[in-house]
C-alpha positions in Angstrom: -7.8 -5.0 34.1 -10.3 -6.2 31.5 -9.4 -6.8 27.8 -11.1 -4.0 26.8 -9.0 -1.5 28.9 -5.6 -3.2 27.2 -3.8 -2.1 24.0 -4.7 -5.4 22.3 -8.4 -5.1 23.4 -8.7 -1.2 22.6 -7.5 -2.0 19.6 -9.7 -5.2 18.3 -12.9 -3.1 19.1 -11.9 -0.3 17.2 -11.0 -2.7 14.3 -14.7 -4.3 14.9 -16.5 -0.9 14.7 -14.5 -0.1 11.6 -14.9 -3.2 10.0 -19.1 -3.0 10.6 -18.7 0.6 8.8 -16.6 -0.8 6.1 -18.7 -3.3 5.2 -22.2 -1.3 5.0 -20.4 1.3 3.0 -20.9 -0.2 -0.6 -19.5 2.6 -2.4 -16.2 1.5 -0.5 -16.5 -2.1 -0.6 -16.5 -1.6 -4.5 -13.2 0.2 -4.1 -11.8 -2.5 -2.1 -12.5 -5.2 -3.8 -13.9 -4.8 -7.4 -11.1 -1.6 -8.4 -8.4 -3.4 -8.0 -9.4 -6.3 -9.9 -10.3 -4.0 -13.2 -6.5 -2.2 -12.6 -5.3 -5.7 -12.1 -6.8 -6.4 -15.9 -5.8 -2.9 -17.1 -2.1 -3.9 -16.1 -2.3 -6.9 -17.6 -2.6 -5.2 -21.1 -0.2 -2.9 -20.6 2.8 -5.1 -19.9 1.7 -6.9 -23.1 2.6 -4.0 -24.8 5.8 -3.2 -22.5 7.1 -6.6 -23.7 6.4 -5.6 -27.1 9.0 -2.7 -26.6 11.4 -4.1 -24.0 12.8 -7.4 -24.5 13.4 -9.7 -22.2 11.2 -8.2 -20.1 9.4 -10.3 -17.2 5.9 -10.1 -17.8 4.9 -12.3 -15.0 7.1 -10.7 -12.2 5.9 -7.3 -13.1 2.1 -8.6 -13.2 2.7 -9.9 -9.6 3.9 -6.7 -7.8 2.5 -4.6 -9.9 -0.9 -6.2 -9.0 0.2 -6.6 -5.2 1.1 -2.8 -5.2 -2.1 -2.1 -7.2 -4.1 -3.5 -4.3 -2.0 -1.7 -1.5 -2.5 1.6 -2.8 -6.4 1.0 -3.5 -7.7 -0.9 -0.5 -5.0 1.0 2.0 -4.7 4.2 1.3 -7.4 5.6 -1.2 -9.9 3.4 1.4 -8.3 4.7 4.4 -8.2 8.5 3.5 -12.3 8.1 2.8 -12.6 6.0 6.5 -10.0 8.7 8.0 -11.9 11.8 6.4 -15.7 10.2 6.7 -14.7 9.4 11.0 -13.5 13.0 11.7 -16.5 15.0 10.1 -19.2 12.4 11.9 -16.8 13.6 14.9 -16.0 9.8 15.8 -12.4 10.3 15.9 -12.9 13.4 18.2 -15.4 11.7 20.4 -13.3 8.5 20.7 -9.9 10.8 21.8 -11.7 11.7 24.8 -12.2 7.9 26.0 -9.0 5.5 27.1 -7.7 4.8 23.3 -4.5 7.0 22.4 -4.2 8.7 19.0 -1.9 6.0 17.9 -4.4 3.4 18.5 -7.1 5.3 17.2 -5.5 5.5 13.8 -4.4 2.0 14.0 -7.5 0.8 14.6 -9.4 2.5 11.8 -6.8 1.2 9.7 -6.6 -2.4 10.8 -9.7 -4.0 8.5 -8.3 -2.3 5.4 -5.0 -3.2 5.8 -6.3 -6.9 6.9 -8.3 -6.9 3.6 -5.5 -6.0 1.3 -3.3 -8.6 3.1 -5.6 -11.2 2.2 -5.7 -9.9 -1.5 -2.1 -10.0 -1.9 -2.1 -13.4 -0.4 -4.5 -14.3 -2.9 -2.9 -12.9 -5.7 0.4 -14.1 -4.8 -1.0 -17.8 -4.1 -3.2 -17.3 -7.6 -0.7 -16.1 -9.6 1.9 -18.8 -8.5 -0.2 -21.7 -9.3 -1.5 -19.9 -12.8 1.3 -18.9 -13.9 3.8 -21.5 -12.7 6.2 -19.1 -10.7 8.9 -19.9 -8.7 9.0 -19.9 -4.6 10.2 -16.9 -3.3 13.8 -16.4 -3.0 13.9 -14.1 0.2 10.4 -14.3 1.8 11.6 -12.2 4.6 12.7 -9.7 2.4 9.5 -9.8 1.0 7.3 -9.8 4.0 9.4 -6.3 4.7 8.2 -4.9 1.7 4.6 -5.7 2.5 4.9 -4.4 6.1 6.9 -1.0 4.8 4.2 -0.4 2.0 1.5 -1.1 4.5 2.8 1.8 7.2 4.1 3.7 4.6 0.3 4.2 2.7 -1.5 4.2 6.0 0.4 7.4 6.9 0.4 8.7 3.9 -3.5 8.2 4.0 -3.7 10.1 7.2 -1.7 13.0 5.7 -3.8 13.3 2.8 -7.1 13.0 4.8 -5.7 16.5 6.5 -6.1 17.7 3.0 -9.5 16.4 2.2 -12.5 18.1 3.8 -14.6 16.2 2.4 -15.5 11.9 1.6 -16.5 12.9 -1.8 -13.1 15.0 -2.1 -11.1 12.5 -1.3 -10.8 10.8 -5.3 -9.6 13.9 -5.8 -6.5 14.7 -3.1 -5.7 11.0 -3.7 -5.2 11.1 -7.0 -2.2 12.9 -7.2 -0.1 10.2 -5.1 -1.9 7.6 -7.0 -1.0 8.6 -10.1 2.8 9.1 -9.2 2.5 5.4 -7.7 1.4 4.0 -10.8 3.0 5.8 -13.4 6.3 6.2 -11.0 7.0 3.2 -8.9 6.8 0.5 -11.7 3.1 -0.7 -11.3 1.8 0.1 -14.8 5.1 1.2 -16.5 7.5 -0.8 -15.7 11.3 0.8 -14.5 13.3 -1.5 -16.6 11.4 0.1 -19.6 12.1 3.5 -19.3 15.6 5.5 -19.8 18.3 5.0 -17.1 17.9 8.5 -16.0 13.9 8.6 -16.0 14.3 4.8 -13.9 17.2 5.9 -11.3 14.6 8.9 -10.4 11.8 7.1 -10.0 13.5 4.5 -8.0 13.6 7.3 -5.6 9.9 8.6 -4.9 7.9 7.5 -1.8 6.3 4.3 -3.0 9.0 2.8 -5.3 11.3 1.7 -2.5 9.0 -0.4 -0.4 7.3 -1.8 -3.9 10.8 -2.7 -5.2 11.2 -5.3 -2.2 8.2 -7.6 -2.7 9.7 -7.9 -6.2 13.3 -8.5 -4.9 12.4 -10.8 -2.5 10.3 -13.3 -4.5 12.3 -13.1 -8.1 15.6 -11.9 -6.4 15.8 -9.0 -8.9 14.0 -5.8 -9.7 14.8 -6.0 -13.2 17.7 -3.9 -13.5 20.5 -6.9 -12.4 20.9 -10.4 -12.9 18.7 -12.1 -10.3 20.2 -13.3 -6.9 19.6 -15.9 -4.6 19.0 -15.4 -1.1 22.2 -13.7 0.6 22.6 -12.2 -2.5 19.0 -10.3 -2.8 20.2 -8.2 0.3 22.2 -6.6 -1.2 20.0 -5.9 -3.9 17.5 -4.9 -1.2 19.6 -2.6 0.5 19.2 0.8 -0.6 15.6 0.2 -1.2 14.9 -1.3 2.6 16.8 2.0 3.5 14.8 4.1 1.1 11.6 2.4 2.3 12.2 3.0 5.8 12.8 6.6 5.8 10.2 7.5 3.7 7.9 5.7 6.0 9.4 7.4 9.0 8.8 10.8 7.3 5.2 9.9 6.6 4.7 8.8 10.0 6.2 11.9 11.4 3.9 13.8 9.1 0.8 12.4 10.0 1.2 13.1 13.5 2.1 16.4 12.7 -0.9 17.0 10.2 -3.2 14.5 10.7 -6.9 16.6 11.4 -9.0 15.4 14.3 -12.0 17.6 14.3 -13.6 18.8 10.8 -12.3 22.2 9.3 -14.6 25.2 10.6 
């Protein structure tokens, strides 16, 4: 058996072909890697003028998942719903079901240089914002790494529903926009929780993206804002509910993709 005819090697040429596409599309290399930066700025401001309201709120731990999650939900899944929707109406995803790849690997593979270029994004900005800004290690890196990996599947998913949605590439802004918004108005990225009303933050805390989001904060600070910060047998605890959260809103999303996702354009 030749490594092209494994898993592994099905699945490194599909993330080669992708990654070629990816990187002659300028329209979505600007998305992946100028947008974020300009909503990393935007944020910026805005938790200036959170702090303003809120005292004793932490400007610098909000900057760094809120930027981190900024970067997730461009690069992964406003990118990926473009890649998804622009493969299925040049019929590549139909042609490349009829070869050895499985529809798992398929989607995996059209997602792999996206999610491999926000990884290295949020590696950067975490690395960046630690030396800028003088921040502490993290206090539960594998909590952490959990977040990254549940917001990762979770938008991918989520990317593949919304491409069902989205017959077009120059649709997609639009059928994105509605999770994006809810993501950064709802899951702390530009507002943060601990600056809204208890009742307003305890819902919130509860939509798709919050849960997953709330870990990478947990797991470096050892709080989300809302409790004294822990150390690291104690940020489990914390992370609990939202690693439980997290995980079944990323086994619904995976469920619906598989039950939605479009293969062939709409007729």
């Amino acid at each position: 058996m030749t490594a092209a005819t494994t898993p592994a090697g099905r699945l490194l040429a599909l993330g080669r072909a992708e990654a070629t596409l990816l990187r002659r599309n300028r329209t979505a290399m600007f998305m992946a890697l100028a947008l974020p930066l300009v909503l990393v700025g935007t944020l910026s401001s805005i938790l200036d003028q959170a702090a303003e309201r809120t005292p004793g709120l932490d400007v610098d731990a909000n900057l760094i998942a809120g930027s981190m999650g900024v970067v997730l939900l461009i690069v992964v899944y406003c990118n990926l719903t473009t890649a998804y929707t622009a493969r299925r109406s040049e019929l590549v995803l139909k042609r490349l079901r009829t070869g050895e790849a499985t529809d798992g690997e398929i989607l995996v593979g059209t997602a792999a240089p996206s999610i491999a270029l926000a990884l290295v994004q949020c590696l950067l900005l975490g690395v960046g914002g630690a030396v800028l800004l003088d921040l502490p290690v993290p206090v539960n890196p594998l909590l952490m790494l959990l977040g990254v990996v549940l917001t990762t599947a979770l938008l991918a998913a989520l990317a593949a529903v919304s491409s069902a949605v989205t017959k077009t590439v120059e649709s997609a802004g639009i059928t994105t926009l509605p999770l994006l918004l809810v993501a950064q108005l709802g899951s702390g990225l530009m507002v943060p929780l601990e600056s809204l009303p208890d009742s307003v933050a305890d819902v919130c805390r509860l939509l798709p993206t919050t849960p997953a989001l709330q870990l990478l904060r947990i797991g470096w600070f050892g709080t989300d804002g809302s409790s004294p910060a822990e150390g690291f047998a104690g940020t489990w605890g914390q992370g609990a509910m939202p690693l439980l959260l997290a995980a079944v809103w990323t086994a619904a999303a995976v469920w619906a993709a598989r039950r939605w996702f479009r293969w062939e354009p709409r007729r």
